[in-house]
Phi, psi and omega in degrees: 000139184206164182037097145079001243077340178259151187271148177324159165262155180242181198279167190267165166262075171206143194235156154287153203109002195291121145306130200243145157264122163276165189189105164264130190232136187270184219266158174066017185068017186265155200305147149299306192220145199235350158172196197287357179267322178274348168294306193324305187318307168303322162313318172279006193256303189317282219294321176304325184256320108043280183262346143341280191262039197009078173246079211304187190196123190245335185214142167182154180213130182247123183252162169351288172208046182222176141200152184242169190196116197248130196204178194212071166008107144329179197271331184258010166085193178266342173270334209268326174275347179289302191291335185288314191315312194324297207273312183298294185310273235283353159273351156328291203268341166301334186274337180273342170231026157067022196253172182227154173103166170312141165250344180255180163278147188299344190239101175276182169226114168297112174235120145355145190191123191270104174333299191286347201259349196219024176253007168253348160276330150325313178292299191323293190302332163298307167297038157233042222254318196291333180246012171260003175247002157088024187252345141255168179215006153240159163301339203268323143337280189279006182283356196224005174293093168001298219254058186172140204280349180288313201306307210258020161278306169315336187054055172261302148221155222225127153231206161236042174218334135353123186255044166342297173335322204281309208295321205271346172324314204276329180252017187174151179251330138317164190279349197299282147004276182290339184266329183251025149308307197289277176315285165359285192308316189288277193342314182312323196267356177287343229262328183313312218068203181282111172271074202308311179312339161263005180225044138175164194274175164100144208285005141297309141302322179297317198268346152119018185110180182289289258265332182267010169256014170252018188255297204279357205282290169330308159272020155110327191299088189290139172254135176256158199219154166208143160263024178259353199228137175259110207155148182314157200293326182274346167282335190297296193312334154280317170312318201286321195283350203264278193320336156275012183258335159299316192281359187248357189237173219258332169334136164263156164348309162312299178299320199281311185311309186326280189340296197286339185263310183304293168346299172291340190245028184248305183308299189293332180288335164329285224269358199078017185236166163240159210270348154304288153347300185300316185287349210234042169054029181300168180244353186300141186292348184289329195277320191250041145269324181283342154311290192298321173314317176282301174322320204279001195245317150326321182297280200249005164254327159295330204106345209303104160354145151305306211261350144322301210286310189296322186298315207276358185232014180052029180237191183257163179325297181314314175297326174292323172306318184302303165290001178282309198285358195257340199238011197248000000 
């Protein structure tokens, strides 16, 4: 503890490829957006930069005077796409509505988020976002709702940067299926309410309150905790180690992909596959023998992150750990 008591802010947590939930707020609670020309703008801003700076986006809902959002860091990261959206929206709307001054909190907030264990209670809880907050007041409602990323999973409206594919990937192997897998589940979740454990990190929350973190205490299990990451004690222990292994080397984002695709693409022509194939999760056994080949060779013969790694091979951060650890 310092200066009067508060504690330092610590460095955000992100390599690309990182999964992140955002949770933007205009300052004092005060509105973000006052209608629809101005959501539309933000909505277009979101989509412009999405695919500029290849940042896919699986979930998001834009409220009054908050909007949350679930995305997967770009090759140029997360604050450098946070800021052109911000910075872009808030000279809009202070010039259309004649105001001066900030318009977000100076800080949004990002939390790390472990994939196999949270990305389908995220998308739900972001999408229901709309009706726990009273601006639809059915499901049937929010199933056909602009301003919030389910309608255009369900393909009630369609846009084209919104990565749906990915999101429906998770409920199903037909789109059919999978769309109707999908609702269900988010339907399931109102009865949840509000889930505090999903809008900020650290091992209380990951783990589900004090009582299950005094159950394992009791039986020995020390948990390592970040309130920047929502996830079991050994993913906080692989981020925080990726980020210092990021803040010592000196290659940019840039320079290291180049570096990493001619490598994935020296390899698939080696073998007869194509980097389409490889990225886009096929399961045929020839392709994901050269997947798990390439983790293990990214890793610990380049340097590359788990969630570098995942991104350039189309899977998620954990399954590459897995494979590390199987061949270690």
């Amino acid at each position: 503890m310092i200066n009067g008591g508060v504690m330092p802010r610590q460095p955000r947590l992100d390599v690309p490829g990182t999964l992140h939930h955002v949770i933007v707020r205009g300052i004092e609670r005060r509105r973000i957006v006052d209608d629809d020309r101005d959501r539309m703008y933000l909505f277009e801003r979101v989509a412009e930069l999405s695919t500029d700076l290849n940042t896919p986006i699986y979930a998001w809902a834009l409220m009054k005077n908050h909007a949350h959002m679930l995305l997967r860091s770009g090759p140029g990261g997360l604050p450098n796409f946070m800021r052109k959206l911000l910075t872009g929206y808030a000279v809009f709307y202070n010039k259309r509505h004649k105001r001066h001054g900030h318009l977000f909190q100076n800080r949004y907030k990002s939390i790390v988020c472990e994939e196999d264990s949270y990305f389908r209670e995220l998308i739900r809880y972001i999408h229901l976002n709309p009706l726990r907050g009273n601006i639809v007041e059915k499901m049937k409602e929010l199933d056909s709702y602009e301003w919030c990323g389910h309608s255009f999973i369900i393909g009630k409206n369609r846009n084209c940067w919104q990565d749906t594919k990915y999101v429906l990937d998770w409920f199903g192997a037909s789109k059919n299926l999978a769309i109707k897998n999908y609702r269900l589940f988010v339907e399931r979740g109102i009865s949840l309410g509000h889930q505090s454990h999903l809008v900020g990190g650290g091992l209380i929350r990951s783990l589900g309150g004090w009582s299950q973190v005094k159950a394992l205490r009791r039986i020995g299990d020390k948990q390592v905790s970040d309130e920047r990451i929502l996830g079991s004690g050994e993913f906080v222990k692989q981020m925080t180690a990726e980020l210092d292994f990021m803040n010592k080397k000196r290659i940019t984002s840039q320079e290291r992909e180049e570096t990493v695709m001619k490598i994935i693409q020296a390899m698939c022509r080696q073998k007869g596959i194509s980097i389409n194939a490889l990225q886009n999760g096929s399961r045929m056994r020839n392709i994901s023998q050269v997947r798990k080949a390439l983790a293990v060779k990214l890793v610990n013969e380049y340097g590359l992150t788990l969630a570098e790694t995942a991104r350039l091979l189309g899977v998620t951060t954990s399954a590459v750990a897995k494979t590390i650890s199987k061949r270690t």
